[in-house]
Each structure stands twice: as C-alpha cells, then as structure tokens.
OpenMM code with the backbone's topology and positions (N, CA, C; nanometers):
from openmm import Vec3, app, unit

residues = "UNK UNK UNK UNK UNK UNK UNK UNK UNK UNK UNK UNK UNK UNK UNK UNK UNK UNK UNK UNK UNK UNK UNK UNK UNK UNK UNK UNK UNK UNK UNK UNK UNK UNK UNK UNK UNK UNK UNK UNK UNK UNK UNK UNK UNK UNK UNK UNK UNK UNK UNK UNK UNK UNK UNK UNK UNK UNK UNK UNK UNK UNK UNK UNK UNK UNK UNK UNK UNK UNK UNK UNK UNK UNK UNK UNK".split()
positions = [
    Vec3(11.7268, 13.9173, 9.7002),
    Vec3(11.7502, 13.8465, 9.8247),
    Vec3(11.7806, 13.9439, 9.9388),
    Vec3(11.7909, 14.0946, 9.9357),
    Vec3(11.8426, 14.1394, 9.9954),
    Vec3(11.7190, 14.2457, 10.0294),
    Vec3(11.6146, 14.2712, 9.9907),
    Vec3(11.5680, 14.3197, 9.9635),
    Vec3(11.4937, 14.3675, 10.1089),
    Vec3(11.4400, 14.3867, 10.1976),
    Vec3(11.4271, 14.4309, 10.3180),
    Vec3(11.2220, 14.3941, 10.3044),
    Vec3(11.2248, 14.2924, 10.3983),
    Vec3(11.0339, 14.3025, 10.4023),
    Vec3(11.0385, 14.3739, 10.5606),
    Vec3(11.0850, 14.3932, 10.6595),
    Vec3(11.0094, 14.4179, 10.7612),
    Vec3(11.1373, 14.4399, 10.8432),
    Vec3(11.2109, 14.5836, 10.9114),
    Vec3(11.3200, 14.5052, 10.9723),
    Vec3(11.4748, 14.5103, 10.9244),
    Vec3(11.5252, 14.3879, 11.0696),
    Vec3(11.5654, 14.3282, 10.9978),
    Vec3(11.5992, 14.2129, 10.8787),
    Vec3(11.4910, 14.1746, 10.8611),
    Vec3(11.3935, 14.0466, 10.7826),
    Vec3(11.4395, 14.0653, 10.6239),
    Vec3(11.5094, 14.0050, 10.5926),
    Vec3(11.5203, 14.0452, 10.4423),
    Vec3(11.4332, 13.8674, 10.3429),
    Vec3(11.4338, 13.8996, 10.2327),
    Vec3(11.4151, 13.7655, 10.1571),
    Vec3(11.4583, 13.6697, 10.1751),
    Vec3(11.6280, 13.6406, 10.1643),
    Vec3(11.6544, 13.5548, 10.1512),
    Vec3(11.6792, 13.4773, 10.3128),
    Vec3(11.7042, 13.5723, 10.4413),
    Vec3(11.6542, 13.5507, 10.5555),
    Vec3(11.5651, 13.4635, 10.5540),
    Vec3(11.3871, 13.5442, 10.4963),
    Vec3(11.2864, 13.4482, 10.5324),
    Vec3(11.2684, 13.3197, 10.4676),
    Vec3(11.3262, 13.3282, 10.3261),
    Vec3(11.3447, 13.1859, 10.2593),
    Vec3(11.4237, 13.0424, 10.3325),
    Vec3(11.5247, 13.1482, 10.3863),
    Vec3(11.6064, 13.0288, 10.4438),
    Vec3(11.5467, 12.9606, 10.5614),
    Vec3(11.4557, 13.0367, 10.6718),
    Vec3(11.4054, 12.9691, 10.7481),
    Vec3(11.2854, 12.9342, 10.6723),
    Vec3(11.2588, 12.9557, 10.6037),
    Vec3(11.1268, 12.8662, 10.5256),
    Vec3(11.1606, 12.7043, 10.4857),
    Vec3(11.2746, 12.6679, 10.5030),
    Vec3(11.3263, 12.5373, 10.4686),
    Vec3(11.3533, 12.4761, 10.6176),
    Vec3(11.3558, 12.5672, 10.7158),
    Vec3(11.3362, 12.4811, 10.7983),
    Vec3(11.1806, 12.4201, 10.8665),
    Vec3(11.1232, 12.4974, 10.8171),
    Vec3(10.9525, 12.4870, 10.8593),
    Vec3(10.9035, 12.3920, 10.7382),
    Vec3(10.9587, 12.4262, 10.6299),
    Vec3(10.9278, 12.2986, 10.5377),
    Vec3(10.9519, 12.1068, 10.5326),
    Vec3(11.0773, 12.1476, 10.5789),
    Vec3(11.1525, 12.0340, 10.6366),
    Vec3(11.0984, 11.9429, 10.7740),
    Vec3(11.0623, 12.0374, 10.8701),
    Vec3(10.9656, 12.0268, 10.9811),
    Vec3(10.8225, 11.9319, 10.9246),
    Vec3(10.7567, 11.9741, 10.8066),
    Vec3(10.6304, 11.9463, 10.8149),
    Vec3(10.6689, 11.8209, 10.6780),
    Vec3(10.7715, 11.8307, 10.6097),
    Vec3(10.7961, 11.6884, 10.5406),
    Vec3(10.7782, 11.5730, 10.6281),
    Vec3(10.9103, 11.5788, 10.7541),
    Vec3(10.8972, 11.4680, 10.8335),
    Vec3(10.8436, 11.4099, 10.9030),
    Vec3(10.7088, 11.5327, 10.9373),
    Vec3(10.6082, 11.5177, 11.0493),
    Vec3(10.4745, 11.4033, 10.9447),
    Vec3(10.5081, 11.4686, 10.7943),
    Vec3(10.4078, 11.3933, 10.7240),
    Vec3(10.4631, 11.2435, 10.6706),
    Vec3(10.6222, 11.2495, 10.6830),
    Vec3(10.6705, 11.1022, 10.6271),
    Vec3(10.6430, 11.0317, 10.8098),
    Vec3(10.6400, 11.0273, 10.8693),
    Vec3(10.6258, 10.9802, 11.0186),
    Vec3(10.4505, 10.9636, 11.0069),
    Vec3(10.3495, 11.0049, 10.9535),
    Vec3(10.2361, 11.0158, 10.9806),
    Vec3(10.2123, 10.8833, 10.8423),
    Vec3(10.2885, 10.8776, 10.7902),
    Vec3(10.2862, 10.7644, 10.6673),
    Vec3(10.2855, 10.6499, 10.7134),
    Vec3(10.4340, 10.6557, 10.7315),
    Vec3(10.4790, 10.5267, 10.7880),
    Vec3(10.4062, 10.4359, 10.9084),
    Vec3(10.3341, 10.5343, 11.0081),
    Vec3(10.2594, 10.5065, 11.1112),
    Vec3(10.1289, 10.4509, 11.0626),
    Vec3(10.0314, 10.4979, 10.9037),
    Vec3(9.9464, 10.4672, 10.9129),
    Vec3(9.9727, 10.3539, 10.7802),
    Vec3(10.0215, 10.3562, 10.7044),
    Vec3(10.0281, 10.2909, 10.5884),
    Vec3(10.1457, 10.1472, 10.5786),
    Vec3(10.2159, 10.1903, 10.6484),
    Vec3(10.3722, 10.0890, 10.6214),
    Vec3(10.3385, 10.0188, 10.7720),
    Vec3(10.3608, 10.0983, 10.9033),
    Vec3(10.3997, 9.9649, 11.0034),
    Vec3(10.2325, 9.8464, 11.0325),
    Vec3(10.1151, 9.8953, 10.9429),
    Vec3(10.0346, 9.7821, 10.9700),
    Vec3(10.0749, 9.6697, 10.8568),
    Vec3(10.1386, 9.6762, 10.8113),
    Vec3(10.1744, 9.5928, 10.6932),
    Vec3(10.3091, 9.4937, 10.7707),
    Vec3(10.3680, 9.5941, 10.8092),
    Vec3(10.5198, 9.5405, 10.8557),
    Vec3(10.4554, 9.4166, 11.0117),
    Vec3(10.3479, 9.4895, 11.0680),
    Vec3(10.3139, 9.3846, 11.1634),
    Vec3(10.2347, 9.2546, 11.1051),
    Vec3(10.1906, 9.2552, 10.9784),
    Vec3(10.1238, 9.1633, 10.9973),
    Vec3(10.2197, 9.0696, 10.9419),
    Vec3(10.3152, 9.1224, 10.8362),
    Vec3(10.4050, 9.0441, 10.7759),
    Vec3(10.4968, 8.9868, 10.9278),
    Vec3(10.5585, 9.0544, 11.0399),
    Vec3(10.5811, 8.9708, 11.1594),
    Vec3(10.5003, 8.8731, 11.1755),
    Vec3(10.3563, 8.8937, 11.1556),
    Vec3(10.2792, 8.8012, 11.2411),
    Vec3(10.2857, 8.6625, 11.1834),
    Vec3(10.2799, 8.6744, 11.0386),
    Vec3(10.2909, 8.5578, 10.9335),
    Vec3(10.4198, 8.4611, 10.9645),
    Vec3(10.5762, 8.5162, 10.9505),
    Vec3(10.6455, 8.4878, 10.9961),
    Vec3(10.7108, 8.3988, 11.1046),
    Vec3(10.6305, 8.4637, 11.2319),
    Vec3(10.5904, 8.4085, 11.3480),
    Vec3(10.5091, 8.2683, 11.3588),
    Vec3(10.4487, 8.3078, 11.3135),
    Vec3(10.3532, 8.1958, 11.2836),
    Vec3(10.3798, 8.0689, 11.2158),
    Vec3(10.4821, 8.0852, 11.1057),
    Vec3(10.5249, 7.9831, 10.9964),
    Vec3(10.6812, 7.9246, 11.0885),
    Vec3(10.7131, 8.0029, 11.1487),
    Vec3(10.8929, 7.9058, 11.2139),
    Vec3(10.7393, 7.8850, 11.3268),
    Vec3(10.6361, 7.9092, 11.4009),
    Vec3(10.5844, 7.8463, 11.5185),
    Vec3(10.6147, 7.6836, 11.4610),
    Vec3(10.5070, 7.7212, 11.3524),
    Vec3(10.4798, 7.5963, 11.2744),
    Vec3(10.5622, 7.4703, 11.2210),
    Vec3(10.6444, 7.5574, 11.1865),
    Vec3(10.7614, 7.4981, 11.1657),
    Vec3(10.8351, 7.3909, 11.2530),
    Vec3(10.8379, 7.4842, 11.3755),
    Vec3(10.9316, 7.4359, 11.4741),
    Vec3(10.8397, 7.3383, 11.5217),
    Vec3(10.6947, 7.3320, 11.5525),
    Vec3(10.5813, 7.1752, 11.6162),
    Vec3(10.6276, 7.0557, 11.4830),
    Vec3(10.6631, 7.1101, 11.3673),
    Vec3(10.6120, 7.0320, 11.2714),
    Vec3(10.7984, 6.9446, 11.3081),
    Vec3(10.8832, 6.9951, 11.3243),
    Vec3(11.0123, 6.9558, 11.3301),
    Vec3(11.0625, 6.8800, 11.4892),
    Vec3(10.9660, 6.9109, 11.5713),
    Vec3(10.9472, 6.8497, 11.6947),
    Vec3(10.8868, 6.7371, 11.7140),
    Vec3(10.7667, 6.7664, 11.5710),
    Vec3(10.6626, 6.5833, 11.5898),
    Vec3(10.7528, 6.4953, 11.5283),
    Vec3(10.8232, 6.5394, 11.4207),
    Vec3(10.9200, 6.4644, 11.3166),
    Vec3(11.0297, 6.4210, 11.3916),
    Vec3(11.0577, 6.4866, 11.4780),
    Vec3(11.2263, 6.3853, 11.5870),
    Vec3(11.1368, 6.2998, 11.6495),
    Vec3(10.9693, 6.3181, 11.7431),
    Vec3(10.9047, 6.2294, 11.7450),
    Vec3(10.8468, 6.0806, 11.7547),
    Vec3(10.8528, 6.1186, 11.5856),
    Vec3(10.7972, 5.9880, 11.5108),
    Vec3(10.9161, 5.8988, 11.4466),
    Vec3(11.0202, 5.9653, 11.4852),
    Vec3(11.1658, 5.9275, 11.3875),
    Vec3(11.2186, 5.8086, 11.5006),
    Vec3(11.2674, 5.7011, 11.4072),
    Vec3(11.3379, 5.5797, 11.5121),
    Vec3(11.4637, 5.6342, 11.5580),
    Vec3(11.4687, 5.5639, 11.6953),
    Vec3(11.5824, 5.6284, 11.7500),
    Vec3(11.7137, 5.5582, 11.7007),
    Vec3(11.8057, 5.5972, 11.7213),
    Vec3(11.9296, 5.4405, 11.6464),
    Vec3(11.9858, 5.4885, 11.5304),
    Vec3(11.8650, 5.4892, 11.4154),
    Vec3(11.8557, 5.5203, 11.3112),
    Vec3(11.8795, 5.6493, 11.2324),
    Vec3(11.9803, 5.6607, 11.1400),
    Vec3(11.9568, 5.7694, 11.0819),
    Vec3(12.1295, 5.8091, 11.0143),
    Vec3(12.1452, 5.9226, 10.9910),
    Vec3(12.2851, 5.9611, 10.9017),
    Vec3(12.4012, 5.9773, 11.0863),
    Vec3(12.4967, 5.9297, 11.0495),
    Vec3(12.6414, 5.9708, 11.1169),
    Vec3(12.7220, 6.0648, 11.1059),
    Vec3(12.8090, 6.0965, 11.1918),
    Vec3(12.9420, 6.1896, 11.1043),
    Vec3(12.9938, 6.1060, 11.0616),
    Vec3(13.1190, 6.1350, 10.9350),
    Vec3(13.2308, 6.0395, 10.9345),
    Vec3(13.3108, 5.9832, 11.0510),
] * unit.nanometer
topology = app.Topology()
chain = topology.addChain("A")
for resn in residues:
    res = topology.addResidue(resn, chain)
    for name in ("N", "CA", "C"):
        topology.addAtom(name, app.Element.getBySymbol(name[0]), res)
C-alpha cells in the first residue's frame, strides 16, 4: 500500500480514490436504471390508479344519483 507508483501517488492513495470514481459510475448507472426500467412502470401503474378512483368516483356520483332521497341509514 505504500509502495510509490509515480510521485507522490502511492497504492493505497490511488485505490482509495478509485472508490470514489467507482461509486460515481455505480450511481450514475443505478439513476440510468431507474430512469429507463422502473419510472415507466411506476407511471403507468399512476395512470391505472388514476383512472380506477376517476371511475370510481362517476360510479359513486351516479349512485347518490339514482338513490331516493329521504331514504336510507341514520345516526343513532
């Protein structure tokens, strides 16, 4: 580790910044993932979502609707 390549540059010097350039190009490739593989998934699963309370909510709007007025459960 001590061993001198160039310098002042020894081994364990260049190793140690080798973890930061490694580290650098992990996150640049977990970010290049997530961008191409995970958030088209994550949008469409929003879109579904979206779509089902839309649905939901017309389907729960026709139902007060069609429902007699007067009628129905109380509080105690």
């Amino acid at each position: 580790m001590n061993t001198s390549l160039s310098g002042h540059l020894t081994i364990g010097l260049a190793l140690g910044l080798g973890q930061f350039v490694l580290m650098g190009v992990i996150v640049w490739r977990y970010l290049v993932h997530m961008r191409t593989h995970v958030t088209p998934v994550v949008r469409g699963l929003r879109g579904l979502v979206r779509h089902q309370e839309s649905a939901e909510h017309q389907r729960a709007a026709f139902e007060a609707r069609r429902a007699p007025r007067g009628e129905g459960f109380r509080p105690w």
